[in-house]
N, C-alpha and C positions, 0 to 999 in steps of 0.2 A: 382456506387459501394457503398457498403454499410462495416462496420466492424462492427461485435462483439467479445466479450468479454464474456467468462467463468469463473466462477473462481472455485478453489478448490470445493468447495458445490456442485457444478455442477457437478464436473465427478471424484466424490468420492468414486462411485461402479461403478458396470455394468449396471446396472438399470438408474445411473444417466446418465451416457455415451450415450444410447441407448435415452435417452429423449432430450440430448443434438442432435442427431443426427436425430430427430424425428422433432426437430426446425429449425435445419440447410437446411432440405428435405422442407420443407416447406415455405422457405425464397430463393428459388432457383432461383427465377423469376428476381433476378437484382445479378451481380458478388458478392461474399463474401469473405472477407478478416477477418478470426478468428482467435482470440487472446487466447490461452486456459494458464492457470494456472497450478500450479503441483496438483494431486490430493489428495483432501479430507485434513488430516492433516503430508502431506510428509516433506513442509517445517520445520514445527515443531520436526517432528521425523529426520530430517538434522540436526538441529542443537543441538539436544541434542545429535546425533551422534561423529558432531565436539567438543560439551564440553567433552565427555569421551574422547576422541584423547587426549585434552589439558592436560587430569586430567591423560593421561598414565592409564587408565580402556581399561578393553577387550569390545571392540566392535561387535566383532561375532556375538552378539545373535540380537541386535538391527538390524545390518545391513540383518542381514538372516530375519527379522521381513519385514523391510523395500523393499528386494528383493520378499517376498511370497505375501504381500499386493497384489503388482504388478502383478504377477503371477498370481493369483487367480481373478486377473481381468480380465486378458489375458484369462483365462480359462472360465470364466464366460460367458464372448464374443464371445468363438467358436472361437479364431485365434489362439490356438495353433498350429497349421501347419506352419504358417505364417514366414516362415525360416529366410526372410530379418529382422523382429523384430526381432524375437529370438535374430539373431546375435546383433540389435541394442541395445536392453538390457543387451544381456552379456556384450557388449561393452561400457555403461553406469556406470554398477557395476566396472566394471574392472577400469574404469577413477576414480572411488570414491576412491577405496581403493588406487588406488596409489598418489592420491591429500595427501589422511589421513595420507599414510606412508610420505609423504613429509615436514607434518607440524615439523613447526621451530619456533623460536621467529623471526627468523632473517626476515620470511618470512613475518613474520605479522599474524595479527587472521585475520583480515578483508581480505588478499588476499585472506588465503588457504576458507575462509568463500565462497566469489562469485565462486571459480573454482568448492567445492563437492556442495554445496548446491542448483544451477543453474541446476544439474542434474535432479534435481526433475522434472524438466519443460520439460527437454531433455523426458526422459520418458512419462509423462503426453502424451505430443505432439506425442511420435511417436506410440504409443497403441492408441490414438484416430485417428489418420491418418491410421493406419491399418486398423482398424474397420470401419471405415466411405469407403473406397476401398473397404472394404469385402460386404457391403452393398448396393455397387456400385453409392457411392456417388463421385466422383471423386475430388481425392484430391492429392497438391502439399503441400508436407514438405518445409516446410523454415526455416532455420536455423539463428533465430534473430541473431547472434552473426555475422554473417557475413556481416549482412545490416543495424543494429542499432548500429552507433560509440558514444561514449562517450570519457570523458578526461581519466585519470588518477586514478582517486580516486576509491576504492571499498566501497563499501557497500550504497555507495551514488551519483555515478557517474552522473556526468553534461553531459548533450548530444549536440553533436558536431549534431546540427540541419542540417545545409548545407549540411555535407559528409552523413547524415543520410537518408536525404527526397530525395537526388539523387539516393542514394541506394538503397532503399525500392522502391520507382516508378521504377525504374527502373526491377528490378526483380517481382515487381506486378506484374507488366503490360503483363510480359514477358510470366509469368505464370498461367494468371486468364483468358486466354483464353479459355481453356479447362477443368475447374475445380475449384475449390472453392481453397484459396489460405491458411495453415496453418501454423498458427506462435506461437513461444514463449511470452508470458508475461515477465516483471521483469528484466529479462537478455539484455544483449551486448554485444560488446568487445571494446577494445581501443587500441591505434596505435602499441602497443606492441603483439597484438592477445589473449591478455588476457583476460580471462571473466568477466564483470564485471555485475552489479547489480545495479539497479533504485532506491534502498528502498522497506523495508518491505512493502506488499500489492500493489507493484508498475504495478501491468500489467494491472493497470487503465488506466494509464501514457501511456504505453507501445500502445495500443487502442489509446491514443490520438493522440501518436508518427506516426503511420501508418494511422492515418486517414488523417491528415493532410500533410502527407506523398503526399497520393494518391489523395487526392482532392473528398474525400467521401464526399455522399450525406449525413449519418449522424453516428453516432454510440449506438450500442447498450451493455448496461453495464446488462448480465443476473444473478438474485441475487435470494439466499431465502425469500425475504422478496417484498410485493407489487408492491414497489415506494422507493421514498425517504417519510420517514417520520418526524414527528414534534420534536420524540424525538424515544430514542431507549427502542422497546417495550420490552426488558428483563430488565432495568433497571425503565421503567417508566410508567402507565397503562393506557389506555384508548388514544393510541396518534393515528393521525391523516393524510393521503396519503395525499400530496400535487400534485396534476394533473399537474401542470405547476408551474416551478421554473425560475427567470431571471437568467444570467449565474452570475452574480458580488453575488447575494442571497445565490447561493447554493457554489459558491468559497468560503465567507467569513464563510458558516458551516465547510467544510472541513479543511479550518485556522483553525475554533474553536475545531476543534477532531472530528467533525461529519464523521463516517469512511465506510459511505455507499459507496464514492467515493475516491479514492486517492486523495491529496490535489493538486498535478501537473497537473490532468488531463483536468480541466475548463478552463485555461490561451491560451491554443493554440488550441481548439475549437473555444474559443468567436474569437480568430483573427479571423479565418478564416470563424467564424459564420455557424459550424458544428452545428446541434443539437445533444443533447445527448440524451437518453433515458435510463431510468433504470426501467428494467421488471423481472417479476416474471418467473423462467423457470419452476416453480410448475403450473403457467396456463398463461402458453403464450400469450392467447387471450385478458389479460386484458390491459385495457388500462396502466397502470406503469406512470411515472413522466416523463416528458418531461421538458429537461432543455434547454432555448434555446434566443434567444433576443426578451425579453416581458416586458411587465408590469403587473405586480399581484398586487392590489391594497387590506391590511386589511389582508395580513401573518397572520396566527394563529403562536404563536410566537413556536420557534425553540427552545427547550431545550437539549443543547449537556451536556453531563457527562466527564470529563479526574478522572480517578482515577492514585496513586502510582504517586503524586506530592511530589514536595519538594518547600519551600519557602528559599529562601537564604535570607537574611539583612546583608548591608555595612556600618557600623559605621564610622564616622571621629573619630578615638582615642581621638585629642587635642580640641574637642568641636567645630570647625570650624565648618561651613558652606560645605553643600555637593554641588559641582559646576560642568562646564564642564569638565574641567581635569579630576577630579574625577571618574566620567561617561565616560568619552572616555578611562581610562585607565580597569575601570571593562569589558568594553565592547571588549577592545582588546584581554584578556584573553577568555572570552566568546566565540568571534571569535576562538583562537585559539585551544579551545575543540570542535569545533563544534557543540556548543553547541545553543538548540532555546531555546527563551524566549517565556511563553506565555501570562505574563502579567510581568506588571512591574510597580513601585511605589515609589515616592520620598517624603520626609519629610525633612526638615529644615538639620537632619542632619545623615539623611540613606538614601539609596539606595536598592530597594527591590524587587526580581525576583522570578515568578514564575516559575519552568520548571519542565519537565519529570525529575521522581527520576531516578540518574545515580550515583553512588558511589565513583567510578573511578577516572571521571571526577570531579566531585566535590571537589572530595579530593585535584587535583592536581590545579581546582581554588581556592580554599583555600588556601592552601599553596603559591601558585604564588601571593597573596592579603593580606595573614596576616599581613606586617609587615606594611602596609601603613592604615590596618580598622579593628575592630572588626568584626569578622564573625559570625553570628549567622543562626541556620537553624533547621527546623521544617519538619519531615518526614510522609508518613502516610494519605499525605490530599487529598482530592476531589477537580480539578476545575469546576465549573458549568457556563456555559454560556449559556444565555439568548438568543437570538436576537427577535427583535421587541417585547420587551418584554411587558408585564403589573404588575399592583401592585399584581392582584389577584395570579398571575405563580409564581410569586417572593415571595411573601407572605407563597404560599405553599410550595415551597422550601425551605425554612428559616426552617421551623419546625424540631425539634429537630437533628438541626445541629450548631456547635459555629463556630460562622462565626471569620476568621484571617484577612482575606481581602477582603474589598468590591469597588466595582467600578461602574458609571454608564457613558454611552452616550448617543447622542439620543435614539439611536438606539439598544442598548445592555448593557447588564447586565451581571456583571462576581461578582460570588464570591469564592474567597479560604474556606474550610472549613473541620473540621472533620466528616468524612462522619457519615452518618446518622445511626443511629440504623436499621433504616427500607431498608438501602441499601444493 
């Protein structure tokens, strides 16, 4: 048994649909278990939906936006007849608006967030499961939310592995008899039947979730883009397909923002020592990057970008020494926004974090910190990291950027800075 993985780019129109479906026919030869995405840019258009909810603006016209995309896909593909969507779509929109007529404070942004926005997927999924039927590829609807459990938390939810991988194998199994098996990215639910969400881009995760589920021979992640590359080619020129990646190599890119893959999805692979694969669905045939338990000896080194950082600094007010207290108590706070670090840096007598600009959040570490440190903070910046780096990569990056923070390892090279003129 084998899984892939779609995402958005992939079944954006009709055209892409029909190509997604053209792959799927041709991979028919071992059982498949597909992971599809919401199409094109639905997420997106979700959540600027739910910010005008928040902001009390009229919605109509975005949601009529959001509802004809979909239609006009429907339509493009010849299943408007197709009575069970139909009803499934109306039945889609109808769950939005009334999540949106539900929003509260009391409810939280993050809940009523995984109930409309998860819809996207709910659609994506049931207009390619029609189509791929109508084409006579035979296919089972699976509805992630039934068979992938997580705890508690929205927007970021932790997966309850055990109730999960029982659940999934078990309705695989049940249903990959007679047809290719289709499922949600992203999405879940948890012990309450509440929908919940993996994280942004998470139907990487989602692929990982069910492979290891089933005990796949490997997974396939289909992308615009060749492979995994050296660096990301809208930000940097001339980069480089990597054929073959070891899993700990392409894990530590994804730590570092590298966003060809979800950063969850390599850890429960290598357990289970799945490979992965990430190909091109613009030409199937080519070979794409293979990530999987190897040795690659002389990496041409990895150049990740994080833009829209912010630098914090923790001053001791009374000139003291910055110690572990000190550091166990910034870090409690930390914890308690939920908040990642992606670099971090200590001096005699500051304490100093890089992380994703969040405004919010910061404000309310701040506030939770002022009265024991000076707080200072720098908005605006670029993280750049290196891996296996050299002088010459590093050298060329330096160039007309003022470096804030610099760092080295064996192995890797990070620095903070204002981004470049030329970025």
């Amino acid at each position: 048994m084998k899984v892939f993985k779609f995402g958005g780019a992939s079944v954006k129109d009709a055209e892409s649909v029909r190509n997604m479906a053209s792959i799927v026919r041709a991979n028919m030869d071992t059982p498949l278990v597909v992971i599809i995405s919401a199409m094109g840019k639905t997420t997106n258009a979700l959540e600027r939906l739910l910010a005008m909810t928040m902001a009390e603006e009229d919605t109509s016209e975005v949601l009529e936006e959001i509802r004809e995309f979909h239609n006009q896909i429907i339509r493009d593909l010849g299943i408007t007849g197709d009575e069970e969507l139909e009803k499934d779509a109306a039945e889609s929109f109808e769950t939005l608006k009334n999540q949106l007529s539900k929003f509260s404070s009391s409810l939280g942004y993050d809940f009523i967030y995984d109930q409309t926005v998860s819809q996207g997927e709910i659609l994506s999924t049931k207009i390619v499961a029609a189509y791929l039927n109508h084409v006579e590829i035979a296919t089972h609807w699976l509805d992630a939310r039934k068979v992938l459990k997580t705890d508690l938390t929205h927007r970021a939810a932790k997966v309850d592995w055990g109730a999960s991988q029982s659940i999934i194998r078990s309705h695989v199994n049940r249903l990959i008899e007679d047809g290719i098996v289709l499922s949600q990215g992203f999405i879940g639910s948890n012990s309450e039947f509440d929908t919940t969400t993996l994280g942004r881009e998470g139907s990487d995760f989602s692929a990982a979730i069910f492979a290891t589920s089933v005990g796949a021979e490997s997974v396939t992640i289909w992308k615009d883009v060749p492979g995994v590359l050296n660096a990301d080619p809208k930000q940097f020129p001339d980069t480089t397909k990597y054929d073959q990646l070891p899993y700990k190599e392409a894990a530590e890119m994804t730590y570092y923002g590298a966003s060809v893959i979800h950063p969850k999805t390599i850890k429960p692979l290598a357990q289970k020592d799945i490979p992965l694969y990430v190909k091109s669905f613009e030409n199937p045939e080519a070979s794409g990057t293979l990530i999987n338990d190897c040795l690659v000896p002389n990496l041409k080194p990895a150049v990740i970008r994080k833009d829209k950082q912010t630098v914090i600094s923790f001053k001791i007010s009374d000139f003291s020494f910055i110690n572990e207290n000190h550091i166990q108590a910034i870090f409690e706070h930390i914890n308690r926004q939920n908040l990642i670090i992606n670099l971090m840096q200590n001096s005699a007598i500051s304490f100093t974090i890089c992380m994703d600009d969040n405004p919010e959040k910061r404000e309310k570490l701040r506030l939770a910190l002022m009265e024991d440190f000076l707080i200072y903070y720098n908005e605006g910046l670029e993280l750049i990291t290196v891996k296996n780096y050299n002088q010459d990569t590093i050298d060329e990056l330096m160039k007309e950027r003022r470096i804030i923070i610099e760092q080295r390892s064996r192995n890797n090279f990070q620095m903070v800075c204002k981004p470049s003129t030329g970025t």
